[in-house]
N, C-alpha and C positions, 0 to 999 in steps of 0.2 A: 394636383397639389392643393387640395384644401386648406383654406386662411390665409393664400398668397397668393397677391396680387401678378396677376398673370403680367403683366407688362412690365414689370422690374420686380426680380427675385431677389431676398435678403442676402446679404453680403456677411461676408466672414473675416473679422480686422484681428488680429494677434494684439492682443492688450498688458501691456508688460507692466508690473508695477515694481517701481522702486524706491531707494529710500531715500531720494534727495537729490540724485543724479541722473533724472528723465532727459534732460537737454544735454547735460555731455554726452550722454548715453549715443541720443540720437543723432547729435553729429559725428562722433567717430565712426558709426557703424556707416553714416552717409557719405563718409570721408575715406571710405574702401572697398565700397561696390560700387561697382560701374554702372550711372546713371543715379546713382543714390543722392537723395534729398531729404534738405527737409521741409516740411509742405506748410506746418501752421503752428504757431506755441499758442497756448492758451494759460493766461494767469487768473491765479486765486482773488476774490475780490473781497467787499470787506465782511459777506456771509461766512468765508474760510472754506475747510476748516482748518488748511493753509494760511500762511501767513498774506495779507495785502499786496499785491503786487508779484509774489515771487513766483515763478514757474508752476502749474498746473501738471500741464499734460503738452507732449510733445508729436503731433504726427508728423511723420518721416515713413518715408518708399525707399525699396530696395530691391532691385530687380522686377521693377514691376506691381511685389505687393507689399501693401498698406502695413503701419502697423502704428500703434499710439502706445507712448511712454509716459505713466502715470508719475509722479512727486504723489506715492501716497501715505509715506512713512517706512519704517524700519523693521515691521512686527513679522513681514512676509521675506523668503528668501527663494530666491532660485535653484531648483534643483533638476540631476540629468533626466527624471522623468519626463521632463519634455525640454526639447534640444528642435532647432533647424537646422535642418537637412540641405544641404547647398551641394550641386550636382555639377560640377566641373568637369568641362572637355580636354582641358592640359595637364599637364603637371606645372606649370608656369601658373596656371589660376589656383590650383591647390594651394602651391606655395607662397601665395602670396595674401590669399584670403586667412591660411592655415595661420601664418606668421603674422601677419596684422591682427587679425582677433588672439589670438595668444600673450600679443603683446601685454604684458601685466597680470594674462591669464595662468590657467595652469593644463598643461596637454594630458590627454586622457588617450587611453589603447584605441587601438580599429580606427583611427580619423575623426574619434569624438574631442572635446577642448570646451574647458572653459574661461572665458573671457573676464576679463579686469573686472566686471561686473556682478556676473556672477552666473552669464547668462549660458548655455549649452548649444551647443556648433558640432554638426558634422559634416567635415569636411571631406567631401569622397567624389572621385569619379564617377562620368555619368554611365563608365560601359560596365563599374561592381557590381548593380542589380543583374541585368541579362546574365553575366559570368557566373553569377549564385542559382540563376533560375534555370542552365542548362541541364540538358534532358541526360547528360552524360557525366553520372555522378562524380567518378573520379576526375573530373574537370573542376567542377564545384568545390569538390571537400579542399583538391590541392590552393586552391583561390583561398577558401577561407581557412587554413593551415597558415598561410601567408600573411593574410590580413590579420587576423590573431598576433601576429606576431611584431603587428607594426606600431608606431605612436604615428606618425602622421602617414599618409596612405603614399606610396609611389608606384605608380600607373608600371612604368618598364617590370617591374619586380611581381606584379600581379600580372600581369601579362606573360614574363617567363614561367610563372607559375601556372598560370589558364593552357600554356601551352606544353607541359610537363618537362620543360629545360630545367636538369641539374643543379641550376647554378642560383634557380629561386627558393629562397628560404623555406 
C-alpha cells in the first residue's frame, strides 16, 4: 500500500451534512441504537462561516461506527442514493429501529425509509442477503417476490417464502 503509513491505515467517517440540525440529528439517532453516542460537538468561532458559538459539527457512534454531522447550510439534501444498511437478527430490532427512524420520516418499499431528516435507512434482516445469494434460484426469486412486496421487511413472511409455504406473499 503505497503513501500509507504501515502502522495506522486511513480511516473511513460518514460525513453527513445538514442544514441546521447536526446536534438533533445526532442525538436521536444516539437515542435508538444500542450503545449509541454522542462523542464531541464542535462550535463555529468567530472565523465562521457559522454563526459564533452555535453548533459546527457533531460526532456521534452507532454500533460501533463513527460518523460526524455537519450545520453546513441548506443548499445540500439527502437523497436514497446513498442509504444505511442496518442488518438485524430479530424482528423485535427491525421493528424498533424501523419505527423509531420513521418516526417523522416517510417509509419506502423492500425495508428502505426515510428519516425526519432526510436521511435513508435500510432496515433489513441479517439472514435476506445469504436467502438472495442461494444457489437454488427458485428459493431466491420467491424471497425477493416477497420482499418487493413489503414496506417494512418481516423475517416469518420471508422465511415462508425461502421455504416455498403457500401462505407467503
Amino acid at each position: 500500500m503505497t503513501g500509507f503509513r504501515k502502522d495506522r491505515l486511513p480511516s473511513i467517517t460518514p460525513f453527513l451534512w445538514f442544514g441546521g440540525q447536526a446536534e438533533e440529528a445526532a442525538r436521536f439517532y444516539a437515542s435508538i441504537f444500542p450503545t449509541g453516542k454522542v462523542i464531541e460537538t464542535l462550535y463555529y468561532g468567530e472565523a465562521g462561516p457559522g454563526d459564533a458559538g452555535s453548533v459546527m459539527a457533531v460526532t456521534f457512534e452507532l454500533l460501533g461506527q463513527r460518523f460526524i454531522a455537519l450545520n453546513g447550510g441548506a443548499q445540500f439534501q439527502f437523497n436514497p442514493a446513498i442509504s444505511f444498511f442496518i442488518e438485524c437478527d430479530t424482528q423485535a430490532e427491525i421493528d424498533h429501529l424501523w419505527n423509531s427512524l420513521r418516526d417523522g420520516g416517510k417509509p419506502m418499499q423492500c425495508g428502505w425509509l426515510t428519516d425526519k431528516f432526510g436521511v435513508c435507512w435500510q432496515v433489513v434482516p441479517r439472514m435476506l442477503l445469504p436467502m438472495h445469494r442461494d444457489t437454488d434460484t427458485a428459493r431466491a426469486s420467491r424471497v425477493m417476490r416477497a420482499m418487493m412486496g413489503m414496506v417494512k421487511l418481516d423475517i416469518a413472511e420471508l422465511e415462508r417464502a425461502y421455504h416455498g409455504d403457500k401462505a407467503a406473499a
